[in-house]
Backbone as CSV, one residue per row, in Angstrom:
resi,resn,N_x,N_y,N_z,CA_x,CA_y,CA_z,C_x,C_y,C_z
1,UNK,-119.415,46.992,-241.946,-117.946,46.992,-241.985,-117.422,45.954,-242.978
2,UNK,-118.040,44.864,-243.066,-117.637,43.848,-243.823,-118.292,43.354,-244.973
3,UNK,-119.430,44.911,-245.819,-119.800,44.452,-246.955,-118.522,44.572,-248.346
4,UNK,-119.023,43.594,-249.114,-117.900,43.801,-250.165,-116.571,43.048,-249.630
5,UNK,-116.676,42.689,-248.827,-115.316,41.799,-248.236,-115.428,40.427,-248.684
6,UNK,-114.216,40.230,-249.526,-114.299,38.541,-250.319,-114.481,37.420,-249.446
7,UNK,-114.889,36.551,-250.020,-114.623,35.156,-248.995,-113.219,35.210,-249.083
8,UNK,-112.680,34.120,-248.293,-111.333,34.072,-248.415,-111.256,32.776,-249.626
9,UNK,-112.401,32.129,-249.615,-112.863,30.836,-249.909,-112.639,31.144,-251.700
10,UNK,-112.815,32.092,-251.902,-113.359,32.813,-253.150,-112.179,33.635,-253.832
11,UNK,-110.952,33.612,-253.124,-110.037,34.202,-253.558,-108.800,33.294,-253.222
12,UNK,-109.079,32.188,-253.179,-108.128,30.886,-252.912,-107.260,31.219,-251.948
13,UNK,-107.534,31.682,-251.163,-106.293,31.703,-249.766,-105.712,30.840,-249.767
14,UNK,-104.454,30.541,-249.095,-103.646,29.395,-248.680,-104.172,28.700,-247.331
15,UNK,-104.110,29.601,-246.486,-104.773,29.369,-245.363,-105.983,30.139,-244.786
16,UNK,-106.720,29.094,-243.959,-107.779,30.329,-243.087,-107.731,29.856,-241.646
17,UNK,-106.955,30.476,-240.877,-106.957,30.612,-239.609,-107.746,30.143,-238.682
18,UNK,-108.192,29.020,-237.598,-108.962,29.143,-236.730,-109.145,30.461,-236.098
19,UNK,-110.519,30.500,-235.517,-110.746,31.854,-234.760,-109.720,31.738,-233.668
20,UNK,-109.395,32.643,-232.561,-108.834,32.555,-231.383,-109.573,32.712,-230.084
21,UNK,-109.078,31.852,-229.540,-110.479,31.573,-228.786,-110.240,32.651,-227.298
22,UNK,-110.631,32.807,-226.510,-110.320,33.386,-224.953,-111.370,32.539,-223.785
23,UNK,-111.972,31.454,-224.559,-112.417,30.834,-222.943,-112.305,29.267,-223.928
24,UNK,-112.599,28.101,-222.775,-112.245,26.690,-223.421,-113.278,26.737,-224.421
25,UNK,-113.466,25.428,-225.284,-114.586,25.236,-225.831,-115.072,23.976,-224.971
26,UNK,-116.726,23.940,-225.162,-116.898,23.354,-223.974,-118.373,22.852,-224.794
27,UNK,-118.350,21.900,-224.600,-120.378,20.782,-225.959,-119.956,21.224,-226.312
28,UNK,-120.747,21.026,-227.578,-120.557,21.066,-229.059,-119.683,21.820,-229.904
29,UNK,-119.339,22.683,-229.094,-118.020,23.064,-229.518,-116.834,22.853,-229.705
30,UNK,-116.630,21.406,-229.075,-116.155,20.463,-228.815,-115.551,19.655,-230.330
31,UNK,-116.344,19.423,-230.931,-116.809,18.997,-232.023,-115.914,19.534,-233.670
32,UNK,-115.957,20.524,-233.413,-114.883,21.415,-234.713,-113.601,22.553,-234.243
33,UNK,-112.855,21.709,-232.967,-111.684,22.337,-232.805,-110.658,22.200,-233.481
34,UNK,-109.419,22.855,-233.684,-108.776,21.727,-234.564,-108.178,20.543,-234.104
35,UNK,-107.726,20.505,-232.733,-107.362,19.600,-232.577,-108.467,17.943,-232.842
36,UNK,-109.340,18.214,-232.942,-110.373,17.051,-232.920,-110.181,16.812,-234.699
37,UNK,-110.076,17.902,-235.263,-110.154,18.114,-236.751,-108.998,16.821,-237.355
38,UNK,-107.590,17.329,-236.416,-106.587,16.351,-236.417,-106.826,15.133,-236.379
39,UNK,-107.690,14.847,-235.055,-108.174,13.219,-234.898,-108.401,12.482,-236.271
40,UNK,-109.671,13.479,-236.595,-110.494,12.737,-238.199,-109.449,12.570,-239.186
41,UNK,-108.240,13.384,-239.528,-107.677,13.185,-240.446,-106.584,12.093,-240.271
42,UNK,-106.601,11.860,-238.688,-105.538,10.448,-238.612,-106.156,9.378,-238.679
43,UNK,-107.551,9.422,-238.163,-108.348,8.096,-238.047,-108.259,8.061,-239.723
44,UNK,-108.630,8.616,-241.249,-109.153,8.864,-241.930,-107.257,8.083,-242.742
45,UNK,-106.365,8.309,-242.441,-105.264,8.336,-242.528,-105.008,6.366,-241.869
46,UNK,-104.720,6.346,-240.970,-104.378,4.949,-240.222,-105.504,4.213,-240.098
47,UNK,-106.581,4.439,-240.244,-107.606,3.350,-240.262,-107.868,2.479,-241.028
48,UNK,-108.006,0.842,-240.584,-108.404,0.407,-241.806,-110.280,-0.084,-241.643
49,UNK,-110.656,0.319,-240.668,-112.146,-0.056,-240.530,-113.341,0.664,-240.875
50,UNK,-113.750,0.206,-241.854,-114.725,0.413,-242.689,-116.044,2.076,-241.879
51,UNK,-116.262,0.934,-240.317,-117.585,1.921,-240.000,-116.414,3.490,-239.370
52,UNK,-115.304,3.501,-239.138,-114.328,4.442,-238.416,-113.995,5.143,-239.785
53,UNK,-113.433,4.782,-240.831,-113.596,5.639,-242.099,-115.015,6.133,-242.685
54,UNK,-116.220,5.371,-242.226,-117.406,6.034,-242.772,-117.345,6.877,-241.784
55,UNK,-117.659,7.196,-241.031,-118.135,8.291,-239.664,-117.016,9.370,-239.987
56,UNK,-115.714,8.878,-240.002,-114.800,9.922,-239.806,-115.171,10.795,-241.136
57,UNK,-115.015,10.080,-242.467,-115.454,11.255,-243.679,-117.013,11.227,-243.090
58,UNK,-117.846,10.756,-242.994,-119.542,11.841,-242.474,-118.833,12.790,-241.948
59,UNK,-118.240,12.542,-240.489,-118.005,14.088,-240.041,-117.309,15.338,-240.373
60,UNK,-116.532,14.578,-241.174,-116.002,16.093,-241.905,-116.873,16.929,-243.488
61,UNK,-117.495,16.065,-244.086,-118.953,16.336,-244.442,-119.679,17.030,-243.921
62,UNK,-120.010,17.010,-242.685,-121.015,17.933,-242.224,-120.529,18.721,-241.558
63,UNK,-119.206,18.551,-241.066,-118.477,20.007,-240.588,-118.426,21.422,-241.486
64,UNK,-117.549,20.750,-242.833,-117.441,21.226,-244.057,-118.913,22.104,-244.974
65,UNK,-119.943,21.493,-244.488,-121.160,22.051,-244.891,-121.718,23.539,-245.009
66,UNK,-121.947,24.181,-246.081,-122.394,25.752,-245.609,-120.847,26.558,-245.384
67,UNK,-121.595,27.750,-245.121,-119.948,28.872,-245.220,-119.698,29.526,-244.389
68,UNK,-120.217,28.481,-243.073,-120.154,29.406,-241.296,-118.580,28.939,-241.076
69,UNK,-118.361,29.964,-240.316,-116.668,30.199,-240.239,-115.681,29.307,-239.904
70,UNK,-116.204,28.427,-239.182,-115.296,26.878,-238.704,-115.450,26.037,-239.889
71,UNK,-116.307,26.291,-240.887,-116.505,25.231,-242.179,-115.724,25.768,-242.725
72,UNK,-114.947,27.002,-242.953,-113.877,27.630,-244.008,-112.435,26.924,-243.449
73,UNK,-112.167,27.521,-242.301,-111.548,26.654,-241.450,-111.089,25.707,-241.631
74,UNK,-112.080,24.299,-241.377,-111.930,23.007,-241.369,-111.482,22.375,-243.197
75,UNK,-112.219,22.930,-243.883,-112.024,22.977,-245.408,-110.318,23.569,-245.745
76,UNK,-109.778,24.642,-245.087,-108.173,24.699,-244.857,-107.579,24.156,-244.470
77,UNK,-107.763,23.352,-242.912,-106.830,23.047,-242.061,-106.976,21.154,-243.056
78,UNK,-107.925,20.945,-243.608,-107.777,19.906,-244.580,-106.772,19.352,-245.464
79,UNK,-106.614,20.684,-246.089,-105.970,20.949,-247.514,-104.710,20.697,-246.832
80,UNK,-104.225,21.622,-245.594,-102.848,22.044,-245.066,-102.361,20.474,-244.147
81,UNK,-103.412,20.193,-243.848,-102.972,18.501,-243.252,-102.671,17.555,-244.024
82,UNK,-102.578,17.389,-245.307,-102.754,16.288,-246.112,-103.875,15.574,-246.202
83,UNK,-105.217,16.171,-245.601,-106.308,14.847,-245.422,-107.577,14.736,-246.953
84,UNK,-107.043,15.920,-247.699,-107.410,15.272,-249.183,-107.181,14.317,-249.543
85,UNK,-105.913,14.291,-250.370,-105.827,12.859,-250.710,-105.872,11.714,-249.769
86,UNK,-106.020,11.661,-248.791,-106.855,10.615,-247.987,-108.275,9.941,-248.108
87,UNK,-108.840,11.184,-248.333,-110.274,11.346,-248.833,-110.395,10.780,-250.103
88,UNK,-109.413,11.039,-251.265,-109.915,10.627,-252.278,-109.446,9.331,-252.646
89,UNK,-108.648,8.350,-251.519,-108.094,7.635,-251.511,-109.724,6.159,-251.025
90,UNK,-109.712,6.901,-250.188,-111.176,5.961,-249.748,-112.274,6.042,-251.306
91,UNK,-112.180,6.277,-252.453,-113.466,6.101,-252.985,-112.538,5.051,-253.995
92,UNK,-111.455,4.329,-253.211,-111.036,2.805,-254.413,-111.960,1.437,-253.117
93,UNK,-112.196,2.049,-252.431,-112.557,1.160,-251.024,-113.686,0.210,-251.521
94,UNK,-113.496,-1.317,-250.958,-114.660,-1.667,-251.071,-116.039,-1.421,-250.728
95,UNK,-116.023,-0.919,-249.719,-116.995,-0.104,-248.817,-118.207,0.799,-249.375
96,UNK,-119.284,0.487,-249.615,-119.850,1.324,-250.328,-120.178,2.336,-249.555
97,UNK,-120.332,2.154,-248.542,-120.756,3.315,-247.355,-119.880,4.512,-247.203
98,UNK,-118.586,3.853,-247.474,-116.948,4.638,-247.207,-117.226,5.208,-248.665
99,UNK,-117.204,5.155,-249.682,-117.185,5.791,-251.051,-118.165,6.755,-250.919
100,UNK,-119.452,6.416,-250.544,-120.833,7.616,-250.662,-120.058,8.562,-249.279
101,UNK,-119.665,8.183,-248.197,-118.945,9.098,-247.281,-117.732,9.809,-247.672
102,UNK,-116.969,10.166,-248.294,-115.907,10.260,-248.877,-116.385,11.071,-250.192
103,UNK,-117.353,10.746,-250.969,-117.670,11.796,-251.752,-118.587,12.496,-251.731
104,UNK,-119.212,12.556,-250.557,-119.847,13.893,-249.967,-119.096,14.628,-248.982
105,UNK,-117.980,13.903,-248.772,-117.095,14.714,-248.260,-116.070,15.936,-248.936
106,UNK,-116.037,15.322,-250.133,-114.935,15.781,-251.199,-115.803,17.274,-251.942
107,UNK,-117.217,16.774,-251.661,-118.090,17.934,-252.310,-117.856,18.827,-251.801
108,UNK,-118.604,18.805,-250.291,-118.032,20.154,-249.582,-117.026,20.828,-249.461
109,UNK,-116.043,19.985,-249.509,-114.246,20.805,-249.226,-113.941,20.996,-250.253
110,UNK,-114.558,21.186,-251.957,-114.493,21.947,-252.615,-114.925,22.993,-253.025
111,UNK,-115.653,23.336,-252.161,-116.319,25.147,-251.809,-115.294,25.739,-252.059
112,UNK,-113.964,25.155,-251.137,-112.579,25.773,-251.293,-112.529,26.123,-252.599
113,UNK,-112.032,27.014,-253.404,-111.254,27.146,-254.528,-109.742,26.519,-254.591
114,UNK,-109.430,25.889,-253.363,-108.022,25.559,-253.430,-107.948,24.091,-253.622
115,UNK,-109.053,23.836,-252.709,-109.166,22.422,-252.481,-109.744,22.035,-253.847
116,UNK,-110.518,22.565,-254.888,-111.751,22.358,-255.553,-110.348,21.962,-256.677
117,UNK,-109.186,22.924,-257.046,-108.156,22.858,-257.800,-107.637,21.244,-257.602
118,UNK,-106.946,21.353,-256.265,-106.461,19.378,-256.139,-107.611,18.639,-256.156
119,UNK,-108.312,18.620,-255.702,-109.645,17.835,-255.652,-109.672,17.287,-257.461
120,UNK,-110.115,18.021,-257.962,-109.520,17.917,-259.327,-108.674,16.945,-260.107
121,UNK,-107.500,17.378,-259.650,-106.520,16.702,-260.155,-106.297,15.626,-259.549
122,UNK,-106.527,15.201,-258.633,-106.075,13.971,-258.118,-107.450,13.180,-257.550
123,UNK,-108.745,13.824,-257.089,-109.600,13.057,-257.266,-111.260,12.307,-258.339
124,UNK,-110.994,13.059,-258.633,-111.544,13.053,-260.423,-111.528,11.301,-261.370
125,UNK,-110.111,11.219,-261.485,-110.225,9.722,-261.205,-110.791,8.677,-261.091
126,UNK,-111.047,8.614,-259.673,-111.465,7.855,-258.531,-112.924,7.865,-258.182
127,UNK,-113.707,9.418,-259.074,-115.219,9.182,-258.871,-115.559,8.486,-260.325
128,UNK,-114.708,9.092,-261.331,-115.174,8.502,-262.180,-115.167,6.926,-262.228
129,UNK,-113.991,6.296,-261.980,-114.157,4.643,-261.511,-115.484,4.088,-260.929
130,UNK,-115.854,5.122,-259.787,-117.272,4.147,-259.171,-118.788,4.632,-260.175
131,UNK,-118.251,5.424,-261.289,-119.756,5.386,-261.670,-120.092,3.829,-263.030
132,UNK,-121.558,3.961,-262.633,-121.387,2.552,-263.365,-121.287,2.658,-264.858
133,UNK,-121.231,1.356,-265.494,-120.528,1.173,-267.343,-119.434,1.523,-267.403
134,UNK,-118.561,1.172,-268.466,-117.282,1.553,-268.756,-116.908,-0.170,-268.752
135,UNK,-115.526,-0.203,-269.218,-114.541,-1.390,-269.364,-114.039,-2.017,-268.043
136,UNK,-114.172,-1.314,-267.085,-113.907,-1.826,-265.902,-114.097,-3.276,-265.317
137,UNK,-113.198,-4.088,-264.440,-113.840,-5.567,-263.978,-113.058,-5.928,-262.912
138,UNK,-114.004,-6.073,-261.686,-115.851,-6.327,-261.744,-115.783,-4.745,-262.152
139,UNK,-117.563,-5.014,-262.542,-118.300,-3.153,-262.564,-118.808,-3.381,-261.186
140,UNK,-118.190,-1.965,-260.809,-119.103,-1.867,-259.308,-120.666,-1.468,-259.345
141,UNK,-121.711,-2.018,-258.461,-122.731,-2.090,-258.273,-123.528,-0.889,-257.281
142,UNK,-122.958,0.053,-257.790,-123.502,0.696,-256.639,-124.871,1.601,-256.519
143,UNK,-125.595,1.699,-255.363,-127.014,2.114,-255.463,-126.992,3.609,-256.065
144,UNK,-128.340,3.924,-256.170,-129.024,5.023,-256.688,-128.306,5.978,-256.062
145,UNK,-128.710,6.078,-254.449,-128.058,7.205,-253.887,-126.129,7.364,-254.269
146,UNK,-125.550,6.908,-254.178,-124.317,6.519,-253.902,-123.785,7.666,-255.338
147,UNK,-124.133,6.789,-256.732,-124.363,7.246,-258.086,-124.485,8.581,-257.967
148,UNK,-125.741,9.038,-257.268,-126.149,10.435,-257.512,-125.220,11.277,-256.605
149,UNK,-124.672,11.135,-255.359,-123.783,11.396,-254.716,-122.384,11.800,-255.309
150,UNK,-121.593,10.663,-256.243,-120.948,10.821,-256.987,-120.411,11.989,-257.735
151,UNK,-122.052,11.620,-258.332,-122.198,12.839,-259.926,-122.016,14.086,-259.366
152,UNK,-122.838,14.315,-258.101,-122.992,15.959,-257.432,-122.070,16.218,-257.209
153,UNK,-120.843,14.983,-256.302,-119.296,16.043,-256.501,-118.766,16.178,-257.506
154,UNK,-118.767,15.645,-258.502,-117.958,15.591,-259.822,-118.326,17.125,-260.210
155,UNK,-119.694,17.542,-260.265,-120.514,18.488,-260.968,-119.609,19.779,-260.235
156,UNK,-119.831,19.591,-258.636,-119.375,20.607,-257.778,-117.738,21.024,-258.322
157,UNK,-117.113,19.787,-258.369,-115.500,19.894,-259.293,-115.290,20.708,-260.055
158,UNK,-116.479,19.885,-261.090,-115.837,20.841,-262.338,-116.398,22.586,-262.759
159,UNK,-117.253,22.574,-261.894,-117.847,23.842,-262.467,-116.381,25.018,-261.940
160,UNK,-116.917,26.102,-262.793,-115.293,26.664,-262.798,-114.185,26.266,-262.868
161,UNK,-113.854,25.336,-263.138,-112.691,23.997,-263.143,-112.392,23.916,-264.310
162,UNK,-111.871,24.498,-265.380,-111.813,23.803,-266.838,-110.583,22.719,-266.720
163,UNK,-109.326,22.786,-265.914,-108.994,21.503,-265.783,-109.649,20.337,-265.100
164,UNK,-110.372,20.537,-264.420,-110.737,19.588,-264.044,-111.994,18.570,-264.442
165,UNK,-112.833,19.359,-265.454,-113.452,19.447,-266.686,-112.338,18.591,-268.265
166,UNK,-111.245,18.790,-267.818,-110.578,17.994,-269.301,-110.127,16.560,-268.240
167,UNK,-109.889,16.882,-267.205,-109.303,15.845,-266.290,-110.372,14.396,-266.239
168,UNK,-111.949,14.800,-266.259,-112.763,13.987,-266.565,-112.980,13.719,-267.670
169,UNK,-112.835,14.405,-268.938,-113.034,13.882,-270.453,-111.603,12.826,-270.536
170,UNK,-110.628,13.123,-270.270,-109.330,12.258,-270.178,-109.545,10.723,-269.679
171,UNK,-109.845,10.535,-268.751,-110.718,9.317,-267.865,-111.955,9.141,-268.211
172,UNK,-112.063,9.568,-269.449,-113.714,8.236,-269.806,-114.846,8.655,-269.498
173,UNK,-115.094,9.602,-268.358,-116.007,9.922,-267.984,-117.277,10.600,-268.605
174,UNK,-116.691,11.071,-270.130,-118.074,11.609,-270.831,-118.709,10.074,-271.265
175,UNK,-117.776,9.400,-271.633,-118.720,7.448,-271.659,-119.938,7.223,-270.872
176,UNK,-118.969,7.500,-269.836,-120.028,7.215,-268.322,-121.273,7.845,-268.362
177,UNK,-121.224,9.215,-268.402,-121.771,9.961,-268.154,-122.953,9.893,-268.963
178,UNK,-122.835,9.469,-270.241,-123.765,9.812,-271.586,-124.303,8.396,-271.387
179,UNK,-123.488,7.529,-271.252,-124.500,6.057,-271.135,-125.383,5.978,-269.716
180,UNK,-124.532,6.695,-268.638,-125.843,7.058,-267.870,-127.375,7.597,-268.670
181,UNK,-127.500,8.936,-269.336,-127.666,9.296,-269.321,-128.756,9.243,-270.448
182,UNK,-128.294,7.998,-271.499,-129.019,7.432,-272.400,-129.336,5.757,-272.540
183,UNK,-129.010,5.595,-271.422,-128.902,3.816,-271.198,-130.428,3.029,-271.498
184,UNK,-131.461,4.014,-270.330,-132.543,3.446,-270.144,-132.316,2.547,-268.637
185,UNK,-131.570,2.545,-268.296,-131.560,1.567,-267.229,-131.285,2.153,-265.395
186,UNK,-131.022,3.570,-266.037,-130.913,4.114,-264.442,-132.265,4.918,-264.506
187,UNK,-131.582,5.578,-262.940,-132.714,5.830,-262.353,-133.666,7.616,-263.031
188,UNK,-134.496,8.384,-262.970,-134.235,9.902,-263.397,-132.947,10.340,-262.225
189,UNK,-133.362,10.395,-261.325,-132.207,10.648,-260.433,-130.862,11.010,-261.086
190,UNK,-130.208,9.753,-261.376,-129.398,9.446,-261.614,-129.357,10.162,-263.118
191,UNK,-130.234,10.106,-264.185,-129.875,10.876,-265.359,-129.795,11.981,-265.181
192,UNK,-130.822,12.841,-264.467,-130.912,14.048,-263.954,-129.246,14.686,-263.773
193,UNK,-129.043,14.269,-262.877,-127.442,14.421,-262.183,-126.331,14.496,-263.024
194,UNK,-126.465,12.802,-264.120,-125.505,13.192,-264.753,-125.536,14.033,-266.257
195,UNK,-126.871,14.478,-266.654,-127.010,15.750,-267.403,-126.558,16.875,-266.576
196,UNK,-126.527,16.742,-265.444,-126.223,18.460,-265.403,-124.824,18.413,-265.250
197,UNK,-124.044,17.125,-265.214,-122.657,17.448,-265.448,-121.771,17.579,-266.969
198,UNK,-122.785,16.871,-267.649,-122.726,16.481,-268.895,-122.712,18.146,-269.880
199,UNK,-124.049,19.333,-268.998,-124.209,20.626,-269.407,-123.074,21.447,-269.095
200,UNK,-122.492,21.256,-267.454,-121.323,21.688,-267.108,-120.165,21.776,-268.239
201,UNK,-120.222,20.220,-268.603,-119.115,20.087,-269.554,-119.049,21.075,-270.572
202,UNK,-120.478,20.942,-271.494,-120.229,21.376,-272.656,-120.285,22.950,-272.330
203,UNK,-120.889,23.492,-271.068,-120.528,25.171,-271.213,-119.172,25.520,-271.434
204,UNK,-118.176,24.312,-271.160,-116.893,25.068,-271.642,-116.035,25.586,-272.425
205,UNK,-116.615,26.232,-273.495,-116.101,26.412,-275.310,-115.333,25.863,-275.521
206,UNK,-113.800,26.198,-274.839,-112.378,25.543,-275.302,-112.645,23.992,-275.450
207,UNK,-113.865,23.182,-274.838,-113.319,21.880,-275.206,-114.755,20.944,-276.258
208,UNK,-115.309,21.936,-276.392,-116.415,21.662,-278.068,-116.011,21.100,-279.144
209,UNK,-114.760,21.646,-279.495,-114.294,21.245,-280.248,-113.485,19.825,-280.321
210,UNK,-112.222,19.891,-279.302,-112.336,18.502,-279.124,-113.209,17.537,-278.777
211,UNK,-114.421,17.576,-277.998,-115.264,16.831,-277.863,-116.115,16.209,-279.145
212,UNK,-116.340,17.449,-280.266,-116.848,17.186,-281.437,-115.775,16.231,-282.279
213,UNK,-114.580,16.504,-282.305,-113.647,15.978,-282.934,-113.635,14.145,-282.260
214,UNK,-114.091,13.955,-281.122,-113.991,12.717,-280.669,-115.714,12.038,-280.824
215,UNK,-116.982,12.822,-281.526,-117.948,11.936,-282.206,-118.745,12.751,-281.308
216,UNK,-117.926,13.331,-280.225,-119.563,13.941,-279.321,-120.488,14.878,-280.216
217,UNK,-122.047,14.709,-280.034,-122.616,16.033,-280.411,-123.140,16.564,-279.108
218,UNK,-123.924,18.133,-279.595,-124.830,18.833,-278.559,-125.721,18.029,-277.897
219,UNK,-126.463,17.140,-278.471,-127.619,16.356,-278.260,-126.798,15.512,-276.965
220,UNK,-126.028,15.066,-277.158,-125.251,14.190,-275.938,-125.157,14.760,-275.188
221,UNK,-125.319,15.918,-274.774,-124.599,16.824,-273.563,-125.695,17.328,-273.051
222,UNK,-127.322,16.963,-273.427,-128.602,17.416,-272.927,-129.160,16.342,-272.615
223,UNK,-129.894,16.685,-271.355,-130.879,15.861,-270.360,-131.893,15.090,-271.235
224,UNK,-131.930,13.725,-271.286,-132.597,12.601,-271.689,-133.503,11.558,-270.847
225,UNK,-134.556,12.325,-270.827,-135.473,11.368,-269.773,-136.171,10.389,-269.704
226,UNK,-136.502,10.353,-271.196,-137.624,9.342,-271.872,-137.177,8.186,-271.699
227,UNK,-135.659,7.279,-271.376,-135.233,6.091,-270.936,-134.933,6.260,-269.600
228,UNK,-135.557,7.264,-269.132,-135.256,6.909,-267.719,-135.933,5.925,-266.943
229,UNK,-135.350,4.828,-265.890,-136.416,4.011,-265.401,-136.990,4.471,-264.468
230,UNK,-138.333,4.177,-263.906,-139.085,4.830,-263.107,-139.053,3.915,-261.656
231,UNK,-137.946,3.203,-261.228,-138.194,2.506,-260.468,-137.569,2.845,-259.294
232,UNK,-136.701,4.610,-259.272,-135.883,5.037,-258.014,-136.925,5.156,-256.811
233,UNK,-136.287,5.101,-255.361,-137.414,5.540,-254.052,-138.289,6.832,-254.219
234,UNK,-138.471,6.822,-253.078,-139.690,8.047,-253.234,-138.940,9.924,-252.691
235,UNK,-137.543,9.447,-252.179,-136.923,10.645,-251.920,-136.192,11.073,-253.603
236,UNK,-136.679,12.190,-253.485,-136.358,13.284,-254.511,-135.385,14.198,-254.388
237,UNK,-134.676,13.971,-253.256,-133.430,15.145,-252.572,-132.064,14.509,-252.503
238,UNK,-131.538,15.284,-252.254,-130.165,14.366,-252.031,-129.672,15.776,-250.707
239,UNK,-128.775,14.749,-249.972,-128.492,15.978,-248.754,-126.940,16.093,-248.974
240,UNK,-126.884,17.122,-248.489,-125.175,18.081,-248.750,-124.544,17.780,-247.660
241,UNK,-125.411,17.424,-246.448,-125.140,16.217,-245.158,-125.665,15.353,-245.279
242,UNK,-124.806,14.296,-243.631,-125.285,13.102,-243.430,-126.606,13.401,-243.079
């Protein structure tokens, strides 16, 4: 009955409806009602404590995860609450825990096509700030994982995104990205990651040209390993959850 039927996710709905329920929810179901959904976005909203903003973005991270029907859901009732820019508000935080929570949060709730649009525009920014190099002061210090975390939402952003793709060339971020990427001083991880945002970029024709016009070549926009340092942990994954 329901082959060939779009996501809703996939055709930018405005909204996607909780299911309707006919008996309570009761464990774990507990867990992704909306009203609880509400909670996270006020704690996420009025909080100022560090471990209550990490947990609250984890959990909507792993709510948000995958394309089972309360994750479409929760990824709407997001957008429609105001608790985006909340989200992208936590990655100025000192908190390094709150920044790596917050932008694995931002990854997932851009599955949305709606969310993936503001996400964009208004948080784009704010990842680019925590990646390291650039003019910035202090430079933030932040670990391997955190970095690679980063890059994966940025990547998740921009793909299909061509604004949000110029929104990061605007903010510095091909700097970032390429001195990641040719520094010698990070991790493969970390180059890995930010080549494939770096490839993202340049698949986008319309902006070759300006990019060429500002000194970039092809060679900049391809994976460079030979300065990579060999000194990241022994995990090779990065998780889409906590």
């Amino acid at each position: 009955l329901f082959e060939g039927k779009k996501n809703p996710e996939d055709i930018g709905a405005d909204t996607v409806d909780f299911p309707k329920r006919t008996t309570p929810a009761k464990g774990y179901e507990l867990l992704f009602q909306p009203e609880v959904v509400r909670i996270y976005i006020s704690l996420l909203k009025e909080s100022k404590t560090p471990t209550i903003l990490e947990a609250s973005a984890g959990a909507i991270q792993n709510l948000c995860a995958g394309r089972w029907t309360y994750g479409r859901c929760i990824r709407s009732a997001l957008r429609q609450e105001k608790g985006l820019s909340a989200i992208a508000d936590l990655l100025t935080t000192d908190s390094e825990r709150v920044v790596k929570a917050a932008s694995g949060a931002l990854r997932n709730l851009a599955v949305d096509l709606r969310n993936k649009e503001l996400i964009g525009k208004h948080a784009i920014p704010n990842l680019v700030k925590n990646l390291p190099g650039g003019q910035q002061t202090p430079a933030k210090n932040l670990s391997e994982d955190t970095v690679v975390s980063i890059l994966n939402t940025i990547n998740e952003v921009i793909v299909d995104n061509l604004e949000a793709a110029k929104k990061l060339r605007e903010t510095q971020g091909i700097e970032k990205l390429v001195l990641i990427n040719k520094s010698g001083n990070r991790s493969e991880r970390e180059v890995r990651a930010a080549a494939l945002v770096l490839q993202t970029v340049w698949g986008y024709k319309e902006l070759r040209k300006p990019l060429e016009k500002e000194g970039w070549k092809k060679s900049d926009f391809q994976v460079n390993l030979s300065n990579a340092s060999r000194t990241q942990g022994s995990n090779s994954f990065d998780d889409s959850t906590l």
